[in-house]
C-alpha positions in Angstrom: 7.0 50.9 -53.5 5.2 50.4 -50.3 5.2 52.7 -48.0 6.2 51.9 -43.8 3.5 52.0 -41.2 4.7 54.3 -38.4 5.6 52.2 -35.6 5.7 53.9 -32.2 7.4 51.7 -29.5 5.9 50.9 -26.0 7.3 52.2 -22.7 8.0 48.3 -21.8 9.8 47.8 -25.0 11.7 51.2 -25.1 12.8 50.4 -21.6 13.7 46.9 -23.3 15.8 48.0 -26.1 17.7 50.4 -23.8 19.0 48.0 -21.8 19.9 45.7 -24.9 21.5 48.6 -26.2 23.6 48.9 -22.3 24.0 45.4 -22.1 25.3 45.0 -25.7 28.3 47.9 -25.2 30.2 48.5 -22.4 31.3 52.3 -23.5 27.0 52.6 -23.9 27.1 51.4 -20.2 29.7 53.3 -19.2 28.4 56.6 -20.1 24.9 55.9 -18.8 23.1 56.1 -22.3 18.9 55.9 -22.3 16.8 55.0 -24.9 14.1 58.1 -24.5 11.4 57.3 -27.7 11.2 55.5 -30.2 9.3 55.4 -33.5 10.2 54.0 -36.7 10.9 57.5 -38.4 12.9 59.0 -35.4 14.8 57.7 -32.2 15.5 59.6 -29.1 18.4 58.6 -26.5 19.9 60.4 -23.6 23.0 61.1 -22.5 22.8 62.2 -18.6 25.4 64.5 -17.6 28.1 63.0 -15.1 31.3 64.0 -13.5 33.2 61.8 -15.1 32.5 62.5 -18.7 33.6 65.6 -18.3 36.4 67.0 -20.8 37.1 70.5 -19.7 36.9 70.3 -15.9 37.3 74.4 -15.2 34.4 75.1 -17.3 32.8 71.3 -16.7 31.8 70.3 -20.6 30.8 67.0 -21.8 34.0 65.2 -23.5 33.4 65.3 -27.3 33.8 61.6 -27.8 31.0 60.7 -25.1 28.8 63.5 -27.6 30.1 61.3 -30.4 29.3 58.0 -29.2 26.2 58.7 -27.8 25.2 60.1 -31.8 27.0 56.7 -33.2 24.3 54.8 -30.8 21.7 56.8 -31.8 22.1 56.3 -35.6 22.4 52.7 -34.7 19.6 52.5 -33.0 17.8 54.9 -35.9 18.5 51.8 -38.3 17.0 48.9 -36.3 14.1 51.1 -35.6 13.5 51.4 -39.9 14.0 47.8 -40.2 11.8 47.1 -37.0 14.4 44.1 -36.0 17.5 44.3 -34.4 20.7 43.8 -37.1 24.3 43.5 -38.1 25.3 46.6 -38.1 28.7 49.0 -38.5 30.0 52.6 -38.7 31.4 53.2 -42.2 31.4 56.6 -41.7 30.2 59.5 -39.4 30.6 62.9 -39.3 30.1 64.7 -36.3 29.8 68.8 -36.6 30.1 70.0 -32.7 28.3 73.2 -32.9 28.6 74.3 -29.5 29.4 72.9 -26.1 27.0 71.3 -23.9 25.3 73.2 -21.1 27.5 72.0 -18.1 25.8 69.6 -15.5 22.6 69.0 -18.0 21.6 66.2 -20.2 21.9 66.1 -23.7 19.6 64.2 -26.0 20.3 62.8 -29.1 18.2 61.9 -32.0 18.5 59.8 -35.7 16.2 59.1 -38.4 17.4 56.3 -41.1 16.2 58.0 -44.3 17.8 55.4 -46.7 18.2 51.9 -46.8 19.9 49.3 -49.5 20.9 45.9 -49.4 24.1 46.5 -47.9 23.9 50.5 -46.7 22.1 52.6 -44.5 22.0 56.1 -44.4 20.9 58.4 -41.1 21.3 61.8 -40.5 20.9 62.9 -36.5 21.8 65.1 -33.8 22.2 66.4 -30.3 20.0 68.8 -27.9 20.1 70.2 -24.7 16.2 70.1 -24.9 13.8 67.3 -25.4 11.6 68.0 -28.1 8.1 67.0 -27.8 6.8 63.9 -30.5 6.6 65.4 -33.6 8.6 69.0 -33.0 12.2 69.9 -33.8 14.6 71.1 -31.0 14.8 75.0 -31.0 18.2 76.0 -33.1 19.6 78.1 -30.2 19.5 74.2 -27.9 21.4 72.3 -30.9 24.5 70.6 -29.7 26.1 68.3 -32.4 24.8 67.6 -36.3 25.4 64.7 -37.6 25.4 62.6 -40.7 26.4 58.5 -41.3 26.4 55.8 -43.6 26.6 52.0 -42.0 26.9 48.8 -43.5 24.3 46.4 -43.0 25.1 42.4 -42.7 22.2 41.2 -45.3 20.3 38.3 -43.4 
């Protein structure tokens, strides 16, 4: 078995990708989603904070399903990057563990790695931060927002 080159995408095409990934989904449009970095081991996205995500408006917290769908995007996102082409893709299943609320009127950044792919299934593993990790690092434990894990079916070419 070969093994992949590492593939870090450009600025230009980050920026690229993000808006295919806006233009592509209205609810990724909708809740202002960024495509951050980019490599073909790891994506980064970001989810700014805004009013009207909010689910618990006395204490100001990000809604759970805009933490959810920004992960689902992010895993998707994970499995283009492996492949290094955009594809068919769909949720079969994820699991979202919320492991603590979002620090109120802050981004949160989400981030996926593909670890496994067959002919028909991909499996990522990802999660949320209220920190930006630099290339390479983990986010601290204490900034960790939302685990997640997901399998997705893949339309074979």
């Amino acid at each position: 078995m070969t093994q992949q080159a590492e593939r870090v995408w450009s600025p230009v095409e980050v920026e690229r990708v993000g808006q295919v990934l806006r233009d592509f989904a209205p609810q990724n449009r909708a809740l202002g989603l960024e495509v951050v970095r980019m490599e073909s081991r790891e994506v980064w996205t970001k989810l700014p904070w805004n009013p009207h995500l909010v689910g618990d408006p006395v204490r100001g917290l990000l809604h759970g399903g805009a933490l959810a769908t920004l992960v689902d995007a992010t895993c998707g996102l994970a499995i283009m990057a492996r492949l290094d082409r955009a594809a068919s893709i769909a949720t079969i299943d994820l699991r979202v563990d919320h492991l603590r609320a979002a620090p109120p009127g802050a981004p949160v950044y989400a981030w996926a790695s593909c670890f496994r792919v067959t002919r028909s299934v991909c499996f990522v593993r990802g999660g949320a931060s209220s920190v930006l990790p630099a290339p390479g690092q983990t986010p601290p434990d204490e900034s960790l927002i939302v685990a997640a894990t997901g399998t997705f079916a893949r339309k074979r070419a």
